[in-house]
C-alpha positions in Angstrom: -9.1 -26.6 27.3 -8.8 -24.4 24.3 -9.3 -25.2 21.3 -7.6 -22.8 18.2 -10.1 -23.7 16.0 -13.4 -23.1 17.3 -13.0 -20.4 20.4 -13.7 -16.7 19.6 -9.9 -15.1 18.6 -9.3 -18.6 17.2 -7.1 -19.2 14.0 -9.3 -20.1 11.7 -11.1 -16.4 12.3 -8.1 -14.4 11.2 -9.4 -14.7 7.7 -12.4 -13.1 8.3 -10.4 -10.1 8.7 -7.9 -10.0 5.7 -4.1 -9.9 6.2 -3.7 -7.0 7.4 -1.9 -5.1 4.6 -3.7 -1.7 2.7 -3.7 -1.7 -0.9 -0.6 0.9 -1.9 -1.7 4.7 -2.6 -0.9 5.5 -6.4 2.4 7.5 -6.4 1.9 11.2 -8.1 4.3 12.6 -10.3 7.8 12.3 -9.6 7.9 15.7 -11.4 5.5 18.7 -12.9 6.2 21.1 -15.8 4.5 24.5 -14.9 5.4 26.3 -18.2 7.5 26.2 -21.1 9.4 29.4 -23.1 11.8 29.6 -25.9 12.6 25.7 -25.9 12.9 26.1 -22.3 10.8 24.5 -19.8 10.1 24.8 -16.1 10.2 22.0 -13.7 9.2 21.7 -9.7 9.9 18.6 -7.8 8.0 16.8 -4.8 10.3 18.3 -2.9 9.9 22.0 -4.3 13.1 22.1 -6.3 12.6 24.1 -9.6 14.8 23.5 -12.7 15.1 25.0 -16.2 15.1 22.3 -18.7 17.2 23.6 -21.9 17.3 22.4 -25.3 20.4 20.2 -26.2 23.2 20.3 -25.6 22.7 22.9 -22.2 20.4 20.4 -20.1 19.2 20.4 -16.7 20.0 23.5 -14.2 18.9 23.7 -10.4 16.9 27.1 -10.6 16.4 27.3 -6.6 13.8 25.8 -3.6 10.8 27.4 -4.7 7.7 28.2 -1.8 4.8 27.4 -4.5 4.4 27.4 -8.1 4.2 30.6 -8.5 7.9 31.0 -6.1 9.5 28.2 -8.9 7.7 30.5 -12.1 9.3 33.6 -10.8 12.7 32.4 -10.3 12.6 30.7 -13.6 11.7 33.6 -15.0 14.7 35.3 -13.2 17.5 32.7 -14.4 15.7 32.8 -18.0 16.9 36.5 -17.8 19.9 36.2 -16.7 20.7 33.4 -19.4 19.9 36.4 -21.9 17.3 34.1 -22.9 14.3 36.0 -22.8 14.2 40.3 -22.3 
C-alpha cells in the first residue's frame, strides 16, 4: 500500500520544490519621452504610438505609429511644423 507521506512523489515532497509560481518581471515604462522643444515634448508608447505633449491648455495629440525612435522623432518633428511651432 502507498503511503503519501513517505514514497518518492509523496506530499510532503512538494515543498521541496516551491509552489510553483515565478517571482513577477518588473514592468518598464508605461511611456518614454525622447525629446522635448518649445514646451513641447515627444512621447512613444509600448506599443510604438508617438504623441506631442503641449503646454496647457493644447494637451495630448496622437502624432502617428512610429517604426523606432527615430520613426516617432521625425514625425514629431513633422506635426511640430505643421503646428507653426517650430520653422
Amino acid at each position: 500500500m502507498r503511503s503519501w507521506n513517505t514514497d518518492a512523489g509523496g506530499a510532503n515532497e512538494i515543498g521541496e520544490f516551491g509552489n510553483g509560481t515565478a517571482s513577477p518581471r518588473p514592468a518598464g515604462p508605461v511611456e518614454r519621452t525622447l525629446a522635448e522643444s518649445h514646451g513641447h515634448r515627444c512621447v512613444i508608447g509600448r506599443d510604438m504610438d508617438a504623441y506631442d505633449i503641449a503646454p496647457a491648455p493644447h494637451g495630448r495629440w496622437y502624432v502617428g505609429k512610429a517604426q523606432s525612435d527615430a520613426d516617432a522623432l521625425s514625425k514629431w518633428r513633422g506635426w511640430l511644423r505643421s503646428q507653426g511651432v517650430v520653422a
